[in-house]
Biopython code that builds the backbone (N, CA, C, O; Angstrom):
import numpy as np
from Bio.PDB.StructureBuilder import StructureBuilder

atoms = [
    (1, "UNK", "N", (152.153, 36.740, 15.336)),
    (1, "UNK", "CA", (152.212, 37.656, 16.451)),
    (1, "UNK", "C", (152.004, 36.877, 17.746)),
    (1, "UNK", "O", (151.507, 35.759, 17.608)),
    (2, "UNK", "N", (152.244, 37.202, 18.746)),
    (2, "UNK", "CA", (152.198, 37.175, 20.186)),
    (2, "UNK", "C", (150.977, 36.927, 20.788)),
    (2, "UNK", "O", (150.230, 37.903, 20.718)),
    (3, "UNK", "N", (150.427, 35.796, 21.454)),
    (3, "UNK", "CA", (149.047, 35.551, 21.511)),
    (3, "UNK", "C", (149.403, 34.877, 23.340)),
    (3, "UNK", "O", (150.254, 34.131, 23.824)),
    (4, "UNK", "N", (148.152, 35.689, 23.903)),
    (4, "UNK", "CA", (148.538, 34.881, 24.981)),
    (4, "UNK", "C", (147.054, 33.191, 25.045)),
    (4, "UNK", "O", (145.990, 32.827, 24.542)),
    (5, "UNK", "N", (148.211, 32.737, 26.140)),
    (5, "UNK", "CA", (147.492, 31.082, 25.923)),
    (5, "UNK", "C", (145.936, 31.798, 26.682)),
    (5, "UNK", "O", (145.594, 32.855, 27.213)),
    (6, "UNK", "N", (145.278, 30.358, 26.296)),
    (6, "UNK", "CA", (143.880, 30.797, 26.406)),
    (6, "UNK", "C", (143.917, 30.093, 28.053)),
    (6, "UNK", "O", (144.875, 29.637, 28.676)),
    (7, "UNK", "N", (142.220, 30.241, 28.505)),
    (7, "UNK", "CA", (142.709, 29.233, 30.364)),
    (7, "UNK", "C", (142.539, 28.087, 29.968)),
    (7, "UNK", "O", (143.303, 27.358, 30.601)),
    (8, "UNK", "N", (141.879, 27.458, 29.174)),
    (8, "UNK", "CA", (142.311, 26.082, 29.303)),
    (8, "UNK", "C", (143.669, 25.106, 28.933)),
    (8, "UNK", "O", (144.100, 23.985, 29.204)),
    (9, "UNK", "N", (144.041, 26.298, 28.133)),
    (9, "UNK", "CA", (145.736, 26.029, 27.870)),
    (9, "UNK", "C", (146.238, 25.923, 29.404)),
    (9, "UNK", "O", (146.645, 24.849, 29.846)),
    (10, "UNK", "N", (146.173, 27.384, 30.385)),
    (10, "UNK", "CA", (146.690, 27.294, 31.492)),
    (10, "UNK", "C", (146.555, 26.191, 32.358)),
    (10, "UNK", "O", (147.494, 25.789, 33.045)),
    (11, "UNK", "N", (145.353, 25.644, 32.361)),
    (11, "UNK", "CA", (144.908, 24.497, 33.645)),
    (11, "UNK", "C", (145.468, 23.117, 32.542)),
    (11, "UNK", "O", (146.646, 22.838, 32.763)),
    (12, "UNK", "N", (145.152, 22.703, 32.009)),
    (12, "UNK", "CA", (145.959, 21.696, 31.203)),
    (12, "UNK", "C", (147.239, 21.257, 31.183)),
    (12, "UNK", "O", (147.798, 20.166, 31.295)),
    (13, "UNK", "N", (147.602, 22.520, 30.993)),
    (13, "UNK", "CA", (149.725, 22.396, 30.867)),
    (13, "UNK", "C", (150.142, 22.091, 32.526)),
    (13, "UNK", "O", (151.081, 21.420, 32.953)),
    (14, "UNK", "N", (149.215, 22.748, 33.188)),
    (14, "UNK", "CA", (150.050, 23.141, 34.484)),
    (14, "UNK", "C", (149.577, 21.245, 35.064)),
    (14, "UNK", "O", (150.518, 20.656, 35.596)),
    (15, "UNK", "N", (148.747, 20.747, 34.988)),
    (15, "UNK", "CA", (147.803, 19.737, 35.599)),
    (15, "UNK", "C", (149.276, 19.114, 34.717)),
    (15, "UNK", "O", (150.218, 18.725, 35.408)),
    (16, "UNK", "N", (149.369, 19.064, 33.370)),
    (16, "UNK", "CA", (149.806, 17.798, 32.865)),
    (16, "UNK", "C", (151.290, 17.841, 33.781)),
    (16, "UNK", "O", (151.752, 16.852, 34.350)),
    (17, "UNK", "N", (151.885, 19.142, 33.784)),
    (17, "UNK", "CA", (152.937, 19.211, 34.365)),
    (17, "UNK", "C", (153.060, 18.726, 35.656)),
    (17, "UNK", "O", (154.097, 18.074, 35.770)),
    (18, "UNK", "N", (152.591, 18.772, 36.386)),
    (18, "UNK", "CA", (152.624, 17.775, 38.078)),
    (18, "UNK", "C", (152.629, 16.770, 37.326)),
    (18, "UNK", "O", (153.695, 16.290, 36.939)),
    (19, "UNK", "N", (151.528, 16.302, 37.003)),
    (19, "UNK", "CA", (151.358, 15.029, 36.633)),
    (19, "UNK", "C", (152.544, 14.145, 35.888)),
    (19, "UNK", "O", (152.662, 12.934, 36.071)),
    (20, "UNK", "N", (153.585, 15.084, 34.842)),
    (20, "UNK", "CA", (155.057, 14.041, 34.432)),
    (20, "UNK", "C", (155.617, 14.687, 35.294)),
    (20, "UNK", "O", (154.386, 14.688, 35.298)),
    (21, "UNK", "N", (156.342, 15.438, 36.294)),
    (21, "UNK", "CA", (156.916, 15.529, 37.495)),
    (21, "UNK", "C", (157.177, 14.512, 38.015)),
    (21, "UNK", "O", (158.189, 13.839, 38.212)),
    (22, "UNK", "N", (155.397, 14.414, 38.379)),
    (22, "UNK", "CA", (155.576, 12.874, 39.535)),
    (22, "UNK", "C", (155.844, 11.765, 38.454)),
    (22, "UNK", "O", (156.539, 10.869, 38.934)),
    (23, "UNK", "N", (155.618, 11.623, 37.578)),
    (23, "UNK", "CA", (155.550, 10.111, 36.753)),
    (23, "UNK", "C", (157.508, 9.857, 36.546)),
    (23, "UNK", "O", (158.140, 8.819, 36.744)),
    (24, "UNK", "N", (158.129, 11.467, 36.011)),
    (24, "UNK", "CA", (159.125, 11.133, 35.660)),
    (24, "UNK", "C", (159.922, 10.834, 36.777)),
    (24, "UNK", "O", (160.739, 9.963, 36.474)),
    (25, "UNK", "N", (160.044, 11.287, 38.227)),
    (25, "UNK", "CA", (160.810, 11.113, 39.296)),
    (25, "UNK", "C", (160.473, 9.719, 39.586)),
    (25, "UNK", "O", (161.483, 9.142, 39.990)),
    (26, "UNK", "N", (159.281, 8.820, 39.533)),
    (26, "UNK", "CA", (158.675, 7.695, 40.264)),
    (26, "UNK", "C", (159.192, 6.799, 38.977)),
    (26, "UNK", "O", (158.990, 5.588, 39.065)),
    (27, "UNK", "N", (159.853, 7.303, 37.772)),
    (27, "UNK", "CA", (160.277, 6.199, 36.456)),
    (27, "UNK", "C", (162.163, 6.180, 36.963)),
    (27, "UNK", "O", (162.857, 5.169, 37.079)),
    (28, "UNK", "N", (162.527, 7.391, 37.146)),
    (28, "UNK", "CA", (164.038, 6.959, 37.485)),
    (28, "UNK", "C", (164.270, 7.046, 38.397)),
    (28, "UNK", "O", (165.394, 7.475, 38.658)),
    (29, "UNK", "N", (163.079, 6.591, 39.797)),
    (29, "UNK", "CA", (163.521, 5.796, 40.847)),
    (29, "UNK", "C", (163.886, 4.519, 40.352)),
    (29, "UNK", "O", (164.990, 3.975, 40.392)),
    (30, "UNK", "N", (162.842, 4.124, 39.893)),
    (30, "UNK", "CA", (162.355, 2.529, 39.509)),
    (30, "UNK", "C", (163.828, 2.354, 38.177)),
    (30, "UNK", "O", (164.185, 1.179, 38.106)),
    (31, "UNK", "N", (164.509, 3.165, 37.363)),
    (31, "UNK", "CA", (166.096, 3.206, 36.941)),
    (31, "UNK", "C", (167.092, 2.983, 37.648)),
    (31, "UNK", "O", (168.148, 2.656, 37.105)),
    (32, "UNK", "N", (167.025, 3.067, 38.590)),
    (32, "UNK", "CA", (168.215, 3.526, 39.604)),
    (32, "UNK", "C", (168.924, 4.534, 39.469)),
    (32, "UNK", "O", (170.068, 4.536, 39.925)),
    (33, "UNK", "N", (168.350, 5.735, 38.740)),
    (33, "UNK", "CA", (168.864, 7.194, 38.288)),
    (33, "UNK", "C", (169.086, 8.096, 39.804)),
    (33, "UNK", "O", (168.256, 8.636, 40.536)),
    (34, "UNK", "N", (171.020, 7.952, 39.923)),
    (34, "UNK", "CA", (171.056, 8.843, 41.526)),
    (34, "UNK", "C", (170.159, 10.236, 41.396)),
    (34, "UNK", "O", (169.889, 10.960, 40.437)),
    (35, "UNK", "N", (169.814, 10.274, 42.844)),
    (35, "UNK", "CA", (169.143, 11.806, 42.832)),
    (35, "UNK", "C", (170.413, 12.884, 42.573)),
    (35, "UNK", "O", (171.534, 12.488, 42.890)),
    (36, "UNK", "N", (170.273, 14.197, 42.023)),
    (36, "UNK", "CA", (171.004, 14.926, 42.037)),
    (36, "UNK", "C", (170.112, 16.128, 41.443)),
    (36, "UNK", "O", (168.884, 16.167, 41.367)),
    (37, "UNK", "N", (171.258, 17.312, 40.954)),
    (37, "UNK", "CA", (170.461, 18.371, 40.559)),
    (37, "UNK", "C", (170.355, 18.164, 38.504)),
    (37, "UNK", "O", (169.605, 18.752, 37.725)),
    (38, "UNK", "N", (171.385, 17.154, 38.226)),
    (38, "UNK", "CA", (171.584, 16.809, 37.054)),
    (38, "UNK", "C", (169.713, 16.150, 36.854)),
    (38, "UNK", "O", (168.787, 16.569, 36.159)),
    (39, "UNK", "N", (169.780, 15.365, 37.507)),
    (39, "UNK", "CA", (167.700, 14.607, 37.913)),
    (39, "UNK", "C", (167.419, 15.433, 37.929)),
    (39, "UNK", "O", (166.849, 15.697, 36.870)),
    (40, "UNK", "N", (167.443, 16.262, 38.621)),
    (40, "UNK", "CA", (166.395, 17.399, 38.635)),
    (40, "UNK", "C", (166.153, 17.987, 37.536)),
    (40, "UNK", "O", (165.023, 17.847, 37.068)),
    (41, "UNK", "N", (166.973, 18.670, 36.938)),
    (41, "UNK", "CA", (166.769, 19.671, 35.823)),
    (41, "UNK", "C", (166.639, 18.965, 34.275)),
    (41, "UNK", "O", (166.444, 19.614, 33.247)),
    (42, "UNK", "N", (166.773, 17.665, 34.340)),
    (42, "UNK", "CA", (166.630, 16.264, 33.044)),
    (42, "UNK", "C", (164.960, 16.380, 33.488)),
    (42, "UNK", "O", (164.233, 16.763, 32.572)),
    (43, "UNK", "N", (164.354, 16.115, 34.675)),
    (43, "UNK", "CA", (162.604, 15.818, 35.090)),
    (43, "UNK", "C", (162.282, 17.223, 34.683)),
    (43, "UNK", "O", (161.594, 17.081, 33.672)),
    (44, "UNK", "N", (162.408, 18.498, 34.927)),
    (44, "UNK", "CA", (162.065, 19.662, 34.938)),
    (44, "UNK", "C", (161.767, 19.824, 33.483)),
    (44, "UNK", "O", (160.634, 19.910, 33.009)),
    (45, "UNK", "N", (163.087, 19.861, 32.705)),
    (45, "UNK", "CA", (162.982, 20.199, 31.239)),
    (45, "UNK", "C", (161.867, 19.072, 30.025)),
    (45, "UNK", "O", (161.202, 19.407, 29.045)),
    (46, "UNK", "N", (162.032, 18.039, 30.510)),
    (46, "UNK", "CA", (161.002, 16.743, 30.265)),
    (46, "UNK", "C", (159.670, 17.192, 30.059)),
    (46, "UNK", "O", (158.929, 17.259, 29.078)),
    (47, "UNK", "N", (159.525, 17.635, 31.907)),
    (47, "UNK", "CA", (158.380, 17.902, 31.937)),
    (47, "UNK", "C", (157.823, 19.157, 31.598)),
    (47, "UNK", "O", (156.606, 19.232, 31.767)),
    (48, "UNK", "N", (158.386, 20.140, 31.172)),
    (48, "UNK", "CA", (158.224, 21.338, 30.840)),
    (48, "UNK", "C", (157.544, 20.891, 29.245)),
    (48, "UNK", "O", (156.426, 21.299, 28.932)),
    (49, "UNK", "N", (158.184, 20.209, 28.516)),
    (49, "UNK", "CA", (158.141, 19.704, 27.015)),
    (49, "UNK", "C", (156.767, 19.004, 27.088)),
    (49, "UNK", "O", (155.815, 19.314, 26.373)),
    (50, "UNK", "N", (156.755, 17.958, 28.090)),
    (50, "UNK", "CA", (155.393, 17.440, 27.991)),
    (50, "UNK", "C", (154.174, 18.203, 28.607)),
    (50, "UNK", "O", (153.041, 17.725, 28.665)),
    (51, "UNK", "N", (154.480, 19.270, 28.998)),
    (51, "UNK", "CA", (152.964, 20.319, 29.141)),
    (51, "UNK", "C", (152.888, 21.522, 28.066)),
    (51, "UNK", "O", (151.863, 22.142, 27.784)),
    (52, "UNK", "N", (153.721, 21.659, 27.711)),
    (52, "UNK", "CA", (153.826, 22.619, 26.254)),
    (52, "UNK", "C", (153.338, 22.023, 25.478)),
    (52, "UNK", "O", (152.504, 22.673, 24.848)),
    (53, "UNK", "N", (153.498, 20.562, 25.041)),
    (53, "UNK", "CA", (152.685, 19.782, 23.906)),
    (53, "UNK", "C", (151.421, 19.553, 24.020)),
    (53, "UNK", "O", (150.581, 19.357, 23.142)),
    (54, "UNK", "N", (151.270, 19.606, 25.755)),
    (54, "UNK", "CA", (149.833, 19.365, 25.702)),
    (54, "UNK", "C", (148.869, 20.445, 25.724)),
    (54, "UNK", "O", (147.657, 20.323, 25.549)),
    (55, "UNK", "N", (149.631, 21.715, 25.999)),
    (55, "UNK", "CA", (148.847, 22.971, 25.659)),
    (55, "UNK", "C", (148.633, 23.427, 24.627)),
    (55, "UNK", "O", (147.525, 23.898, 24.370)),
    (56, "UNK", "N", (149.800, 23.412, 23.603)),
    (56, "UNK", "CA", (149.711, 23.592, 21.906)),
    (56, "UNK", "C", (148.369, 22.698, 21.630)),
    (56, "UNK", "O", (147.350, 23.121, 21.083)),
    (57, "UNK", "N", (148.602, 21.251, 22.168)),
    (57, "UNK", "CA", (147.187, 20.177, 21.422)),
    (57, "UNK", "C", (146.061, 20.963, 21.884)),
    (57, "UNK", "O", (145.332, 21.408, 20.998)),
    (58, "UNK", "N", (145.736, 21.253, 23.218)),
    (58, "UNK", "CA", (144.361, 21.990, 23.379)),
    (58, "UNK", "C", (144.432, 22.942, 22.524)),
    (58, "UNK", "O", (143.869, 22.707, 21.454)),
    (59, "UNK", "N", (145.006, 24.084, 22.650)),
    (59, "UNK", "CA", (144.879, 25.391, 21.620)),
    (59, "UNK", "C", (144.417, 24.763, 20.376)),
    (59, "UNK", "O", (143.449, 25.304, 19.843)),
    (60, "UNK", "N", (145.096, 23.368, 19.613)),
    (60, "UNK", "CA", (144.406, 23.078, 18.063)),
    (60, "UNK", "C", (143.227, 22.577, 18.164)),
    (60, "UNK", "O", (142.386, 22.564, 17.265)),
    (61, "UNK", "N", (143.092, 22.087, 19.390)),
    (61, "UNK", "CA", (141.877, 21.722, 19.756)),
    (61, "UNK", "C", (140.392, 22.781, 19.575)),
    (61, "UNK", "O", (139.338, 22.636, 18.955)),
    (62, "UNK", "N", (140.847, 23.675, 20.300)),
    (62, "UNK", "CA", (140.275, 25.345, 20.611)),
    (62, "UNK", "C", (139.871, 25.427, 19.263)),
    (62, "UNK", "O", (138.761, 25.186, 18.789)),
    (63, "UNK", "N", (140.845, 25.775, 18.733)),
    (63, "UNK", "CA", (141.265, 26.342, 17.285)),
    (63, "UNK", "C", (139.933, 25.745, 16.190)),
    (63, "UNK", "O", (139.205, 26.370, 15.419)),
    (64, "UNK", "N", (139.990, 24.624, 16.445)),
    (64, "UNK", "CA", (139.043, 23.702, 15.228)),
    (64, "UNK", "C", (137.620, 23.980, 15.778)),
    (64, "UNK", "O", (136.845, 24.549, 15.010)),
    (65, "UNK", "N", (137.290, 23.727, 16.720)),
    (65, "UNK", "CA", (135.956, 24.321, 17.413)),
    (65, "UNK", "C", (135.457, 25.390, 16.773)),
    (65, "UNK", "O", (134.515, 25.356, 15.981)),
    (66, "UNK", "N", (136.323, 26.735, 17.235)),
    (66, "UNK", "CA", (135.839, 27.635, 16.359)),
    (66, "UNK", "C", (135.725, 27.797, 14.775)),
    (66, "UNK", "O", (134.696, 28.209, 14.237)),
    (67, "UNK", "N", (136.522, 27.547, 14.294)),
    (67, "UNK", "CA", (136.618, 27.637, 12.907)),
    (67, "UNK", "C", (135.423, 26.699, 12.982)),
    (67, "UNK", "O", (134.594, 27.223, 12.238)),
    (68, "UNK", "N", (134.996, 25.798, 13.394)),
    (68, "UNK", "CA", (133.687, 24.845, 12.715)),
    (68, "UNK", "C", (132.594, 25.253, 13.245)),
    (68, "UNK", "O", (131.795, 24.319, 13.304)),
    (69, "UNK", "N", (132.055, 26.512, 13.790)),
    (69, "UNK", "CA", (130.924, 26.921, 14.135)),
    (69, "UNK", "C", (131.030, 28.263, 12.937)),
    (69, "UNK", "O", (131.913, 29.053, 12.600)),
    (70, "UNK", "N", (129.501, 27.984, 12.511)),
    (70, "UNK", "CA", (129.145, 28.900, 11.210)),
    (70, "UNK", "C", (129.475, 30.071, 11.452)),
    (70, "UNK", "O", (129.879, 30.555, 12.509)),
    (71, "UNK", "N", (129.249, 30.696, 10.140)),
    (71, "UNK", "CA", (129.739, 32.418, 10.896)),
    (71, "UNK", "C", (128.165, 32.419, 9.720)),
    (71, "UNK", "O", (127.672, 31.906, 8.715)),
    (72, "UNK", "N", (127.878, 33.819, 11.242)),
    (72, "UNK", "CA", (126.154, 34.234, 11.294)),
    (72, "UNK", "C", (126.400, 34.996, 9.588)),
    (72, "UNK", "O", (127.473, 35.487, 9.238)),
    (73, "UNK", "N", (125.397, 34.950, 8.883)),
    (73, "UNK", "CA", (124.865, 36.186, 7.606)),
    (73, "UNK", "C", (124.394, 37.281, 8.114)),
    (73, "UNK", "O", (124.218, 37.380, 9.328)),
    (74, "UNK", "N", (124.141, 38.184, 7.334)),
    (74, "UNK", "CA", (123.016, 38.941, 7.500)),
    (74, "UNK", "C", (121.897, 38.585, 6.101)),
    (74, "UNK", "O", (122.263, 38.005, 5.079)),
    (75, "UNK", "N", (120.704, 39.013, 6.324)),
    (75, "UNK", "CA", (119.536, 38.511, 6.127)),
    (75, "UNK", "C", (119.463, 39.413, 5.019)),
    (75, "UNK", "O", (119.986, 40.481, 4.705)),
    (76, "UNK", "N", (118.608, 38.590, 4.520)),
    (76, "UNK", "CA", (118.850, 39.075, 2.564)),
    (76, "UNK", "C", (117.725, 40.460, 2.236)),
    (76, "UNK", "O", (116.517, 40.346, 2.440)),
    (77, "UNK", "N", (118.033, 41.085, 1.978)),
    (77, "UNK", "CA", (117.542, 42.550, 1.655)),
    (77, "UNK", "C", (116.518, 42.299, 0.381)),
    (77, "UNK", "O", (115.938, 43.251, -0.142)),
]
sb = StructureBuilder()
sb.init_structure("model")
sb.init_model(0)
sb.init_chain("A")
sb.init_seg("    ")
for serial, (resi, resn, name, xyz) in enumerate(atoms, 1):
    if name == "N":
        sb.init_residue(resn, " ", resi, " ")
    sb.init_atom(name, np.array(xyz, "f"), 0.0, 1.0, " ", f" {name:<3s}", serial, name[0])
structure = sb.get_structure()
């Protein structure tokens, strides 16, 4: 089912995302890759991929945390 991302998914993906933006535009300068809208939307989709991966990793991240904190009893009768 349909789960929305948690916030640290949000601040993660979005952070990683500037972050390959700038890395991927400042790598195919240093290519000699002409600017165009073809660049553009090759950096966009890139970087879209590399903040989705890094939000899925937090969420398994999330994920294992909880599952490894005990789950409470109740007290023996």
């Amino acid at each position: 089912m349909f789960e929305l991302p948690s916030l640290a998914n949000l601040v993660v993906s979005t952070l990683v995302f500037c972050v390959a933006v700038w890395y991927l535009h400042r790598y195919f300068d240093t290519q000699g890759l002409p600017k165009g809208m073809t660049r553009t939307l090759l950096v966009m989709c890139l970087a879209t991929l590399v903040s989705w991966a890094a939000g899925h990793a937090v969420d398994l991240v999330q994920e294992q945390f909880v599952a490894a904190q005990p789950v409470p009893r109740a007290p023996p009768l």
